[in-house]
C-alpha distance (Angstrom), angle and dihedral (degrees) to the residues before:
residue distance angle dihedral
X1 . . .
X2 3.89 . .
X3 3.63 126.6 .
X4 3.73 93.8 -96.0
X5 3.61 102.6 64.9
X6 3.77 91.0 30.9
X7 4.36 90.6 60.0
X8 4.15 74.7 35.2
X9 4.14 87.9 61.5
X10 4.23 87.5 37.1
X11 3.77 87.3 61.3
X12 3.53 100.1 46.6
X13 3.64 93.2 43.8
X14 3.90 85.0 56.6
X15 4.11 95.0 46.3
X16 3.48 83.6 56.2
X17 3.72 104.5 49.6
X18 3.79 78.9 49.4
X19 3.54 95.9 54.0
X20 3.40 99.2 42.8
X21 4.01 102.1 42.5
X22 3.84 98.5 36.7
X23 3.76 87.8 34.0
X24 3.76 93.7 75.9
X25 3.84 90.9 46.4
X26 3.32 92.8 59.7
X27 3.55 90.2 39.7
X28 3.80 95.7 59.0
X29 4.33 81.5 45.6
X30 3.68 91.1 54.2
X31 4.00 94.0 52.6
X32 3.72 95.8 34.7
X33 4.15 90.1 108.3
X34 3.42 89.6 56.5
X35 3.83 92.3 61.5
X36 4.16 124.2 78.4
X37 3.51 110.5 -104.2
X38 3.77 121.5 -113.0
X39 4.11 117.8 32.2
X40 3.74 95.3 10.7
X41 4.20 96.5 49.5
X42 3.55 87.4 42.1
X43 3.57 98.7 53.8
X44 3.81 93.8 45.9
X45 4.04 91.0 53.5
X46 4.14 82.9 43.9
X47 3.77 82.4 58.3
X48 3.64 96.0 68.5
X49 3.61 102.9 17.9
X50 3.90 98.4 106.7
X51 3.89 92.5 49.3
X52 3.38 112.8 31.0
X53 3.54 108.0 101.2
X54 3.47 97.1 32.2
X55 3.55 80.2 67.5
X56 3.86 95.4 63.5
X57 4.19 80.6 66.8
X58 4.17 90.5 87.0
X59 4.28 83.7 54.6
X60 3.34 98.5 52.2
X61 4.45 87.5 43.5
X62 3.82 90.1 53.6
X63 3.79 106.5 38.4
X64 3.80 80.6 49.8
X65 3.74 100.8 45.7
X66 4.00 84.9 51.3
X67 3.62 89.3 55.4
X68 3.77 99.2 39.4
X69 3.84 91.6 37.6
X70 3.81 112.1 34.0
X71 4.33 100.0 19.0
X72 3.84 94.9 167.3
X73 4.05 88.5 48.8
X74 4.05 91.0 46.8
X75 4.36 83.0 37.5
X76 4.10 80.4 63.4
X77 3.42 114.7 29.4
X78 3.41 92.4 54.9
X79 4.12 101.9 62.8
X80 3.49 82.5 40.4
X81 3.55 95.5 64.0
X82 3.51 110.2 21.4
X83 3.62 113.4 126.9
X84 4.04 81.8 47.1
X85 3.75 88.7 55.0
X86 3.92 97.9 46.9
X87 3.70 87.1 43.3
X88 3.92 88.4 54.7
X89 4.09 94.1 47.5
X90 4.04 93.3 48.1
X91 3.76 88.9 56.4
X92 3.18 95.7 38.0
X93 4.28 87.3 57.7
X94 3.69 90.5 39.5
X95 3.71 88.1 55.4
X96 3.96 93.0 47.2
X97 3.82 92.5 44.4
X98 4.25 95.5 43.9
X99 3.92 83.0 54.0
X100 3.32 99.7 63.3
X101 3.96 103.0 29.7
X102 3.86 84.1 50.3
X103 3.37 83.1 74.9
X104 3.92 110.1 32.1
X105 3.99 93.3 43.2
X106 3.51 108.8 50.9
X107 3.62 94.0 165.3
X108 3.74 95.2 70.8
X109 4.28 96.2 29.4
X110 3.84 86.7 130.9
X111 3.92 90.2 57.4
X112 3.62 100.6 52.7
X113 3.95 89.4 34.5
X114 3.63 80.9 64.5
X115 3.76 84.0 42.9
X116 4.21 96.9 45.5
X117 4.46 83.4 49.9
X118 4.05 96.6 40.4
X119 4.12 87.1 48.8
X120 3.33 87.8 51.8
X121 3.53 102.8 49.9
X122 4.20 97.6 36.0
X123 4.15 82.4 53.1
X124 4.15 97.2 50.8
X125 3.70 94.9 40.7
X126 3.87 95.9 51.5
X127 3.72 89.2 51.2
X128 3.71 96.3 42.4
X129 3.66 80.3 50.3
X130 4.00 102.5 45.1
X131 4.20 83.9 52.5
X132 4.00 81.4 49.2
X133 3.58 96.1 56.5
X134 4.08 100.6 35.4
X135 3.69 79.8 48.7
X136 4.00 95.2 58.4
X137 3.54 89.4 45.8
X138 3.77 134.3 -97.8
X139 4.11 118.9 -117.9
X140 3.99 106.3 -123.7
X141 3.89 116.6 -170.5
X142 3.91 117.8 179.2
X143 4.26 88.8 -11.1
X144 2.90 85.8 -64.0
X145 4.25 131.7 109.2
X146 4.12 106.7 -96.4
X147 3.69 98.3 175.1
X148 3.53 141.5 103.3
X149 4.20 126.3 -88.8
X150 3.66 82.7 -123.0
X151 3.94 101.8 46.6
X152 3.83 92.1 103.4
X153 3.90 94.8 62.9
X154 3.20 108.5 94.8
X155 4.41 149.5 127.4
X156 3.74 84.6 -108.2
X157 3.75 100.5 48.7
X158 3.87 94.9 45.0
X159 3.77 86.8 45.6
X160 4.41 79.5 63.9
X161 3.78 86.2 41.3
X162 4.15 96.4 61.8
X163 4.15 83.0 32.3
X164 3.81 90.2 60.0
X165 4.39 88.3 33.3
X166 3.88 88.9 51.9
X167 4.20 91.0 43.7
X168 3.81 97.1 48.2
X169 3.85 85.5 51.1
X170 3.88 87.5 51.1
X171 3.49 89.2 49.4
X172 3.94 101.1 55.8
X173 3.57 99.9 31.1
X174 3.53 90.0 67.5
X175 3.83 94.2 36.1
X176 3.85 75.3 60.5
X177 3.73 96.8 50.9
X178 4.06 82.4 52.4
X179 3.59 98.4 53.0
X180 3.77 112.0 27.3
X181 3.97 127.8 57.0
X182 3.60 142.4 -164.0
X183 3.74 117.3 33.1
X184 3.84 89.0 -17.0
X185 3.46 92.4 56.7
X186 4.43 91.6 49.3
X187 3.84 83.8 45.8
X188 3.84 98.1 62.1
X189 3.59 77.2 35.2
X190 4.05 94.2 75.0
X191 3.80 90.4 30.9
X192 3.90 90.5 58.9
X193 3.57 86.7 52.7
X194 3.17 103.3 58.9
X195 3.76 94.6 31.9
X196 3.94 85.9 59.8
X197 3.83 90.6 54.0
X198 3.54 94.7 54.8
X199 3.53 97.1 41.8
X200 3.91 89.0 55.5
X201 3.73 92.0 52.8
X202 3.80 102.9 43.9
X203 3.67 91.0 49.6
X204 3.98 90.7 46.3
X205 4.03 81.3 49.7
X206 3.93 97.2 50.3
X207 4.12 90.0 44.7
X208 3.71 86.9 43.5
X209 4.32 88.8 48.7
X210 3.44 83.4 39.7
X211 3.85 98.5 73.8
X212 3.66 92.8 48.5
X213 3.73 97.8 51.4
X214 4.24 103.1 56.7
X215 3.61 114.2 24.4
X216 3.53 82.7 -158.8
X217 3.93 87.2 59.9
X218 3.67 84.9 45.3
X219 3.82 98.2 50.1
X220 3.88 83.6 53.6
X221 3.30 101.0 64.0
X222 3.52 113.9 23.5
X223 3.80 100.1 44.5
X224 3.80 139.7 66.9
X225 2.77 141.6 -51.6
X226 3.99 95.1 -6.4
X227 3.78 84.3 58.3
X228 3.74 88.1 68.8
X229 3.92 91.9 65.0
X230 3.81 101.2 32.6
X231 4.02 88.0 45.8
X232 4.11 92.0 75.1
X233 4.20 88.2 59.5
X234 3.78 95.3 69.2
X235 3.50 98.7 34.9
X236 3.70 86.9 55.6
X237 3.68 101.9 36.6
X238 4.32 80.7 51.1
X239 3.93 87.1 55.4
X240 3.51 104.1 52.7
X241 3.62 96.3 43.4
X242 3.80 87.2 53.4
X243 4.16 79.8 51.2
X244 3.75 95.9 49.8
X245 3.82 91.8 48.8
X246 3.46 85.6 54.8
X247 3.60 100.5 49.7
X248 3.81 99.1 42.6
X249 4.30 86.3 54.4
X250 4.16 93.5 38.2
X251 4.29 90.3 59.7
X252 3.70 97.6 -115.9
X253 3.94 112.8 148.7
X254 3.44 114.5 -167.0
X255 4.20 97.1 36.5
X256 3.87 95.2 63.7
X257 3.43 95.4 62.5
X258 4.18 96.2 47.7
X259 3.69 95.7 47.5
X260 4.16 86.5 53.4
X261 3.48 90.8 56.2
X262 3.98 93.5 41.1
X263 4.14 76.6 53.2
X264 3.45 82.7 57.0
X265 3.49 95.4 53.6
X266 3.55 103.9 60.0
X267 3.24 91.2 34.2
X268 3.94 85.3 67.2
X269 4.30 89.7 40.8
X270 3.43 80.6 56.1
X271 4.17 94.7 50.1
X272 3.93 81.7 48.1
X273 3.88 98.1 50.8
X274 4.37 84.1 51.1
X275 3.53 89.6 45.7
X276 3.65 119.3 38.0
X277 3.07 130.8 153.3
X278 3.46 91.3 -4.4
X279 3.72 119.3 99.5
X280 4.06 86.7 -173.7
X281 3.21 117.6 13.7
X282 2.99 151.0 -114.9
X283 3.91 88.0 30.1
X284 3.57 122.5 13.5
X285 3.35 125.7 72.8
X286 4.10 131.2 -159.0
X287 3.90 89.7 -105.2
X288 4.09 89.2 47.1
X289 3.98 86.5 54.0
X290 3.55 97.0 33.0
X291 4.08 118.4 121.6
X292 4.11 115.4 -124.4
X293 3.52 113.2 -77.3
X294 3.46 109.6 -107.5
X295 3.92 92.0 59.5
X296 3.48 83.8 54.0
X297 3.69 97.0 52.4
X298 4.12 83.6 44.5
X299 3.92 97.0 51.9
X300 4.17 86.5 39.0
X301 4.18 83.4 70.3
X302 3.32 95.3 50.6
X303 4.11 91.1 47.4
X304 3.24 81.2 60.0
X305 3.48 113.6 45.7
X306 4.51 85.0 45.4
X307 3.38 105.1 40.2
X308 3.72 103.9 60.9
X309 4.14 84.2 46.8
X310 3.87 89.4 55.9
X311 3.64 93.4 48.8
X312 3.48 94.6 47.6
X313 3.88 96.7 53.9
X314 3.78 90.7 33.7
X315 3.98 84.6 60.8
X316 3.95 93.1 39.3
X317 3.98 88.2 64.4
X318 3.60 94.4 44.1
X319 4.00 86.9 51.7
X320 3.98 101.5 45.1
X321 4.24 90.1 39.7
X322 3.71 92.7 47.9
X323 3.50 128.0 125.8
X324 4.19 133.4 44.5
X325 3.62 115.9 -30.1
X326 3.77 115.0 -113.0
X327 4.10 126.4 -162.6
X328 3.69 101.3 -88.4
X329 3.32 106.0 82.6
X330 3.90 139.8 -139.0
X331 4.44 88.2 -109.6
């Protein structure tokens, strides 16, 4: 394995993390109208309170490793999705900043409640969106981005954007299920299940669009022999939704939550099957983007050396806030 496609693995492993950790913050954001003001919003925010912005460490690692790894791909993706990646940043900050004022401004809790959900939902959207649009394809002339500033709005792309909206629910209604109890806990409860269902069918929709968009998508999963490896991603993804359905209905608390991010997974093996080895398609691939070896060799140490430290203290504050949440608070 060269350098390329091992700083290729590094990133996805970081998107991921990213996905899945912030994904549930956002989650719990995106159903936080749904839940009764007073005990039961505070106790969801509670949930998350310890780790959440240690969680926006794995965004940070990946838009960096693009740039640092792959600077022509970052040099294009970029223009190309601009407005979706400003969009994504501002909710991102109103999110951070409604989080803690929620708290310290009680006068004006329903305004940055509002604030804390419409965060939320601005920051899933524009990344459900951004994977929409590098998804579709992004026109490259002279390496260098050729489209228009309105290229990444389209059916397709805000198909991703509910996909993501629908996931990220999925993702902290269950994390909800895991840490809260009582008639919070049966709450997130119903809203996992229905999360879960429309989770399952927007991603079966975006595979399904999928097909019809590349025909080089198309000839890589429905024909042979490449069907023969790409065949064991549905089946599986299939299985463990059928699994998480089961769990959320069948009162288990911790189980929900791990089969959504296993949902996750293949859902991301199945991203990589579409996409490889382009970094943006339908053109450039990771060793077209990549930066000159020795950088990469240079940036590899440092990988190294900070990503075992961030898992580490990333699983420390899992460890010591473990466990249901109770009424006092982390503020």
């Amino acid at each position: 394995m060269d350098l390329t496609t091992i700083w290729a693995f590094i990133i996805a492993f970081a998107v991921f993390a990213y996905v899945v950790m912030d994904g549930f913050d956002l989650g719990i954001g995106i159903l936080f109208p749904t839940f009764d003001p007073g005990r039961e919003r505070d106790r969801a925010m509670n949930s998350i309170a310890p780790v959440w912005d240690g969680n926006e460490t794995w965004l940070v690692l990946g838009g960096g490793g693009l740039f640092a790894a792959f600077p022509l791909a970052y040099a294009v993706v970029l223009p190309a999705t601009y407005p979706l990646i400003i969009a994504m940043l501002l909710g991102l900050v109103f999110r951070g900043v409604a989080f803690e004022y929620r708290w310290r401004d009680p006068n004006h809790r329903k305004f940055w409640d509002f604030a804390f959900t419409g965060g939320s939902l601005m920051a899933a959207m524009a990344q459900g969106m951004t994977l929409g649009a590098l998804l579709q394809g992004v026109e490259v002339v002279d390496r260098a981005y050729a489209g228009s500033w309105f290229d990444w709005l389209t059916p397709y792309t805000l198909l991703c954007g509910l996909g993501v909206v629908a996931g990220y629910a999925l993702l902290g209604s269950t994390w909800l299920i895991w840490k809260l109890d009582g008639e919070g806990q049966a709450h997130a409860r119903g809203l996992a299940l229905r999360s879960a269902r429309a989770t399952v069918v927007l991603m079966g929709a975006v595979s399904l669009y999928n097909v019809f968009l590349n025909a080089e998508y198309a000839e890589r999963w429905l024909t042979a022999p490449e069907i023969y490896f790409a065949a064991p991603v549905p089946i599986l993804t299939l299985l463990i939704a059928v699994s998480l359905i089961r769990a959320i209905t069948r009162d288990r608390n911790s189980k929900p939550f791990w089969l959504s991010i296993a949902l996750f997974f293949f859902g991301m093996a199945g991203l990589g099957v579409t996409m490889w080895p382009y970094v943006v398609p339908p053109d450039m691939t990771i060793w077209d983007a990549a930066a000159p070896e020795r950088s990469q060799v240079f940036m590899l140490i440092g990988v190294a050396i900070t990503m075992p430290l961030i898992l580490a203290y990333t699983a420390w504050a899992y460890w010591v806030f473990r466990g249901k949440v109770g009424d006092e608070g982390y503020h």
